[in-house]
C-alpha positions as CSV (number, residue, x, y, z in Angstrom):
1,X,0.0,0.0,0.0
2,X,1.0,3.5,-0.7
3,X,0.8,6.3,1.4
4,X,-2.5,7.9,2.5
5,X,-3.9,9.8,-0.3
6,X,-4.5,9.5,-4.2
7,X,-3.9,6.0,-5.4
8,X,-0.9,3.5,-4.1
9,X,1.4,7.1,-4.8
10,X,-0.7,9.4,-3.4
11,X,0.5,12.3,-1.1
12,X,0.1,12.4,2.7
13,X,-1.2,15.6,3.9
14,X,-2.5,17.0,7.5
15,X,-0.3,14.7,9.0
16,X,2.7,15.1,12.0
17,X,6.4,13.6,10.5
18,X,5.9,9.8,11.3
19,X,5.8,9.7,15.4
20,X,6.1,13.2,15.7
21,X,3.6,16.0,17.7
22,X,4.5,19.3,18.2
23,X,6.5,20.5,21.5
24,X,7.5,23.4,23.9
25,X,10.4,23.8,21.3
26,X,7.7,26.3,19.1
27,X,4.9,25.2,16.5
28,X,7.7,24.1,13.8
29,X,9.8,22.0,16.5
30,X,8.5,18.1,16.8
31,X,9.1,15.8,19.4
32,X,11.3,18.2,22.0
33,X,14.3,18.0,19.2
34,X,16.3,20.7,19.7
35,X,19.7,21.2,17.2
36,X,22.0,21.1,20.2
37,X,20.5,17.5,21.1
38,X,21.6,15.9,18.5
39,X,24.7,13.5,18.8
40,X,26.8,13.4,16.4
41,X,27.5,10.6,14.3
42,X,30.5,10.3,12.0
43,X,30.5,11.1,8.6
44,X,29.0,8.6,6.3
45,X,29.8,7.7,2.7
46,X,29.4,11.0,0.1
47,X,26.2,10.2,-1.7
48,X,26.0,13.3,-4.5
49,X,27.3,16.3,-5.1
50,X,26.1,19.3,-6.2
51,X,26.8,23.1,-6.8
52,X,26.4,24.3,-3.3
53,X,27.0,21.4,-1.0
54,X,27.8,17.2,-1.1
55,X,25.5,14.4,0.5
56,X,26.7,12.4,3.0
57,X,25.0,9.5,4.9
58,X,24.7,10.8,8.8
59,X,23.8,7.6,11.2
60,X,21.4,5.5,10.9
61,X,18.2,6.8,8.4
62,X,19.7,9.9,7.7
63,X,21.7,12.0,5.5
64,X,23.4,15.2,5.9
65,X,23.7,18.2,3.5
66,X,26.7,19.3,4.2
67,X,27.5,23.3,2.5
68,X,30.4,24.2,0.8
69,X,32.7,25.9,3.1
70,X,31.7,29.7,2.5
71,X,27.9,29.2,1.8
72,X,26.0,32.3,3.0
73,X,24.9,31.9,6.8
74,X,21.6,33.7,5.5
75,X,20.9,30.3,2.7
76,X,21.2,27.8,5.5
77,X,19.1,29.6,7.4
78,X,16.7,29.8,4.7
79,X,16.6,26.2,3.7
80,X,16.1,25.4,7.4
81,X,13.2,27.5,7.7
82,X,11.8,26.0,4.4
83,X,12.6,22.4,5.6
84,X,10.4,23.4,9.3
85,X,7.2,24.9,7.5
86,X,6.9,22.0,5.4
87,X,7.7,19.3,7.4
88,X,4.8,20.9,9.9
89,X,2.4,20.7,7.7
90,X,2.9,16.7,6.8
91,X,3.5,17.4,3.4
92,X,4.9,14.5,1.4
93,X,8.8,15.4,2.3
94,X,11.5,14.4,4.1
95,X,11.8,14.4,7.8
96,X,13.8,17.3,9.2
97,X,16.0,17.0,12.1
98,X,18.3,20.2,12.8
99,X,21.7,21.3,11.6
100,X,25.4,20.1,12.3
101,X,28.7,22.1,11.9
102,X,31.7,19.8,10.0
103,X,34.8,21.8,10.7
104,X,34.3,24.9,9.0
105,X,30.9,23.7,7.3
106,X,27.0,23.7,7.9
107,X,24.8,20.9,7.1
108,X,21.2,20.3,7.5
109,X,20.1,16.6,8.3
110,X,17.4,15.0,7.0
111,X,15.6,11.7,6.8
112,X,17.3,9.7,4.2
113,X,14.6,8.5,1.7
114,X,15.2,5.1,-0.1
115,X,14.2,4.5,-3.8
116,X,14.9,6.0,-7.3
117,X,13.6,9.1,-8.5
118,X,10.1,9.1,-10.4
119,X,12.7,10.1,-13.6
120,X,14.7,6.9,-13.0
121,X,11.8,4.5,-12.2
122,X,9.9,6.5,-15.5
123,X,13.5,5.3,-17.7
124,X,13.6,1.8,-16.5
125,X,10.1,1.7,-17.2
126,X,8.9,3.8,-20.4
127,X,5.4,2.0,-21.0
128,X,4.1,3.8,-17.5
129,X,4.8,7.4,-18.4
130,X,0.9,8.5,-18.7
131,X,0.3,6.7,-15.1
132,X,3.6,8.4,-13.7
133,X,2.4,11.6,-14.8
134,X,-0.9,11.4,-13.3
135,X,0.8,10.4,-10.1
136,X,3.0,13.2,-10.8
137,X,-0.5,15.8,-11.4
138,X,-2.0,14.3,-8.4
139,X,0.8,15.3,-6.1
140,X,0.9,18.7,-7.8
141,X,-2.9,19.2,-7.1
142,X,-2.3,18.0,-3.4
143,X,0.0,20.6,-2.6
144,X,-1.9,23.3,-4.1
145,X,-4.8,22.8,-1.7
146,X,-2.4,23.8,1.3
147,X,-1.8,26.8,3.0
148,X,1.1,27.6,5.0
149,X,1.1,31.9,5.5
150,X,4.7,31.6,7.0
151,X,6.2,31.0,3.4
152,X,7.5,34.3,1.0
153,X,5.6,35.3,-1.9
154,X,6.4,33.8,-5.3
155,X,4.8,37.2,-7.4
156,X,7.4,39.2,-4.6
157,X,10.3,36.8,-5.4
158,X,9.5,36.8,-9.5
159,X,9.4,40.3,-9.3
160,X,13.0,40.7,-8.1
161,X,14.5,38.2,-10.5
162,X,13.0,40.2,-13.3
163,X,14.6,42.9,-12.3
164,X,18.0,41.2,-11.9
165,X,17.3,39.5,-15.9
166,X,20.1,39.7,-17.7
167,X,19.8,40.4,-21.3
168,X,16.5,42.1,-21.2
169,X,16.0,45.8,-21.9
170,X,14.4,48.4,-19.1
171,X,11.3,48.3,-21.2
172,X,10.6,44.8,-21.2
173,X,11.4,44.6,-17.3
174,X,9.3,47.2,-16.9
175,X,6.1,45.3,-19.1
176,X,7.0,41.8,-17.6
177,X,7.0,43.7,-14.2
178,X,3.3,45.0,-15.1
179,X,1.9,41.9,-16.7
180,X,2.9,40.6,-13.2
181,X,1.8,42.8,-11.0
182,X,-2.1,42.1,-12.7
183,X,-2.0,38.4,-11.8
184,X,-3.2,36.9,-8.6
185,X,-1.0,37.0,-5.9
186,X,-2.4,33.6,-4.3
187,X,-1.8,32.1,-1.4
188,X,-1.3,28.0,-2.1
189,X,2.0,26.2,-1.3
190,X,4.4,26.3,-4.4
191,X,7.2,24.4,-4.2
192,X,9.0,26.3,-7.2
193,X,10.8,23.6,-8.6
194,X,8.8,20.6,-9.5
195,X,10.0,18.3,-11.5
196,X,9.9,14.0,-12.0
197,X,13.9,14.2,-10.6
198,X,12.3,15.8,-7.2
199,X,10.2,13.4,-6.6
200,X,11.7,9.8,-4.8
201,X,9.4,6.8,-4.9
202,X,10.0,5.3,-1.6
203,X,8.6,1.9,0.0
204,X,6.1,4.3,1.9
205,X,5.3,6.6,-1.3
206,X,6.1,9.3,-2.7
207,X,8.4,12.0,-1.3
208,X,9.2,15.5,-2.3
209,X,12.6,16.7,-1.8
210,X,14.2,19.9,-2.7
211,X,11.8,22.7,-0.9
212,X,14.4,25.3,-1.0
213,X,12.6,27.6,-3.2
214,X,8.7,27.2,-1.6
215,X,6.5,29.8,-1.6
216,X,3.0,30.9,-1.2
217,X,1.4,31.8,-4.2
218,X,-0.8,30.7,-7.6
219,X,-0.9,27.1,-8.7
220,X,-0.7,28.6,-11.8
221,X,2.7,30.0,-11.5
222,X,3.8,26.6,-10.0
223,X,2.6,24.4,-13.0
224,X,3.7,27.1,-15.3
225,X,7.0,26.8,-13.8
226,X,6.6,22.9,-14.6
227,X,5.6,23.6,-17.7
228,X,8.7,25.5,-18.3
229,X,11.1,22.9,-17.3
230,X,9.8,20.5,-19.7
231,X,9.9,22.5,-22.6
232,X,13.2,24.1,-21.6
233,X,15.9,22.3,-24.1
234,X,18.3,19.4,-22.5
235,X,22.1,19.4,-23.0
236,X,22.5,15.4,-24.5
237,X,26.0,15.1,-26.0
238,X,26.7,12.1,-27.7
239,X,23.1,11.3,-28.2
240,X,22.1,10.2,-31.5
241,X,18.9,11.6,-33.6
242,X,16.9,9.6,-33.1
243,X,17.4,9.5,-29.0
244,X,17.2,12.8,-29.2
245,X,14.2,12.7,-30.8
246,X,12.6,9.9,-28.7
247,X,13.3,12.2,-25.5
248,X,11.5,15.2,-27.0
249,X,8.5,13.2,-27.5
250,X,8.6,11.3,-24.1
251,X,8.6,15.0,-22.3
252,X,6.1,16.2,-24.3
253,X,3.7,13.2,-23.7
254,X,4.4,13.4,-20.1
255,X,3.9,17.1,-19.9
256,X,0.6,16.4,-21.7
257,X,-0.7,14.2,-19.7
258,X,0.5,16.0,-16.6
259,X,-1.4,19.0,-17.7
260,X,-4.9,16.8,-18.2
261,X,-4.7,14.7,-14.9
262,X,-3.7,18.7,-13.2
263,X,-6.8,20.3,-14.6
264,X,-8.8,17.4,-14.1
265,X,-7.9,17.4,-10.2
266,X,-7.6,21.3,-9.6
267,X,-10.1,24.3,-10.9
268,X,-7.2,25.7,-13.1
269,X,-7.6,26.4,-16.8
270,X,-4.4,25.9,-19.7
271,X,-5.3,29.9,-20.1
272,X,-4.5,30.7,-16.2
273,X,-1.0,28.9,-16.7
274,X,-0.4,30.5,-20.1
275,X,-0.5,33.8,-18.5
276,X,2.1,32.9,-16.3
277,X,4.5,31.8,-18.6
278,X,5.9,35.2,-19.9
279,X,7.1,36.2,-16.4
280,X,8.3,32.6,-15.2
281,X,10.7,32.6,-18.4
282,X,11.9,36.3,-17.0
283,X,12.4,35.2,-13.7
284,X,14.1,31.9,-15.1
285,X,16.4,33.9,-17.3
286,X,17.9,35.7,-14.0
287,X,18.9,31.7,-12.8
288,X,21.6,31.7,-15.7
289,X,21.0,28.2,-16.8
290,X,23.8,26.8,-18.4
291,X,22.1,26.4,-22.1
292,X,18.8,27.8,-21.7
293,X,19.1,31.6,-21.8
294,X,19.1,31.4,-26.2
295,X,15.5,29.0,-25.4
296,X,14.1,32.0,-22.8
297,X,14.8,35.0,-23.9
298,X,13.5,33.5,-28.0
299,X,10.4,32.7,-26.1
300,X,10.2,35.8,-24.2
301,X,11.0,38.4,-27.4
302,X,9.0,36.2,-29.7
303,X,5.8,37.1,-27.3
304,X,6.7,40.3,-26.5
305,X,7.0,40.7,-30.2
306,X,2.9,40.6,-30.6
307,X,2.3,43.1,-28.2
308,X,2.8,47.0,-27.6
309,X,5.8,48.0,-25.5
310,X,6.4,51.4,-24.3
311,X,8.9,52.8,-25.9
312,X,9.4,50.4,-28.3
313,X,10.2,52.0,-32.0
């Protein structure tokens, strides 16, 4: 059986971290944990690596995130924050346990989650892609029904990375920055980054990882953000034609049928996402994605290009 919720991968929600209830500690403490109770086991084997810190396991069930020596104080602190709001609301995430200092590093510890990513279990097993997406919708839909006040605004936090865009002219900051300002501001969890690679099928379920950029906000800006990252071009080297042509249509399909199982679950329209889309490939641009700024800012200009700018000639 999966986890409570919508079919054998449905998400858990309203729910306490497994043997959890909250304590004196403060409504986004659980079970009296405090970070200076923690013992502290020895480092375990390095399990990834990525731009701003490496993966280690940490005792038994868990796994440290341990920060590149010189990682801003104020990001940790972020990330913890984001890892307490969400695990007090039971979302479908990792359990959250405190922080640990390595010599001069930070990490964050976290319940270690076993089982492939929903990407890796969709590539060893192509012929499921329409059910994996509508596990994938479903999970999506979920998350969009909770609430969680404590989290930043994802219009506020678009807005400043349109500003910082590079490439794009004062004019078409300042449109994006209007088109922007006249959608909804919203007020649903957005996790801001949700892709098939952040999700892990565990024994138990599903579980999100990755929460670092959460807000509160529109589901539309969250699944136009999905939408986004599907479409956005992949860097295959090596890959032959027709691979390459083979993946196209697999993320296509699956965004597809992502979209109809989404709008099937949640009262959201394809219109309500397309007007999303201009400012989430501005606020994308200011990321500096290896590859992708010749994709976003084609997409951007070529819509721009139908419409009146200021000051445009």
């Amino acid at each position: 059986m999966g986890r409570k919720g919508i079919g054998p991968c449905g998400p858990p929600l309203n729910r306490p971290p497994r043997g959890c209830s909250p304590c004196s500690c403060g409504p986004t403490r659980w079970c009296g944990l405090r970070d200076s109770d923690l013992s502290q086991p020895s480092l375990g084997p390095l399990l990834g690596r990525g731009r701003t810190a490496e993966i280690y396991a940490w005792g038994e069930g868990q796994v440290i995130k341990l920060f590149l020596e010189g990682w801003p104080e104020e990001a940790v602190r972020h990330e913890e924050e984001m890892a307490r709001l969400v695990m007090a609301l039971g979302l479908a995430a990792p359990r959250f346990y405190g922080r640990a200092a390595i010599g001069r590093r930070t990490g964050l510890i976290y319940e270690r989650i076993e089982g492939p990513s929903m990407l890796q279990a969709l590539l060893k097993a192509p012929w499921r892609l329409v059910r994996y997406a509508e596990h994938f919708a479903a999970l999506h839909a979920a998350m969009h029904r909770e609430r969680q006040p404590g989290l930043p605004s994802y219009r506020e936090g678009l807005a400043q990375r349109i500003r910082k865009a590079p490439l794009l002219a004062e004019a078409e900051k300042a449109y994006l920055l209007a088109c922007l300002e006249a959608l909804p501001a919203g007020e649903a969890i957005c996790h801001g980054d949700f892709h098939p690679d952040n999700i892990l099928i565990s024994p138990h379920g599903p579980v999100i990882i990755d929460w670092n950029d959460a807000k509160r906000g529109a589901p539309a800006a969250d699944v136009a953000r999905t939408v986004l990252l599907f479409r956005a071009p992949l860097s295959l080297p090596g890959l032959g034609i027709p691979k390459r042509w083979l993946i196209r249509w697999a993320k296509g399909a699956f965004l597809r049928a992502y979209l109809r199982a989404y709008c099937r679950l949640y009262p959201l329209s394809l219109e309500d996402v397309e007007a999303w889309l201009l400012p989430v490939a501005a606020g994308r641009l200011a990321e500096r994605i290896p590859g992708e700024e010749r994709f976003l800012l084609g997409m951007i200009r070529t819509r721009l290009s139908a419409r009146d700018l200021p000051g445009r000639a």
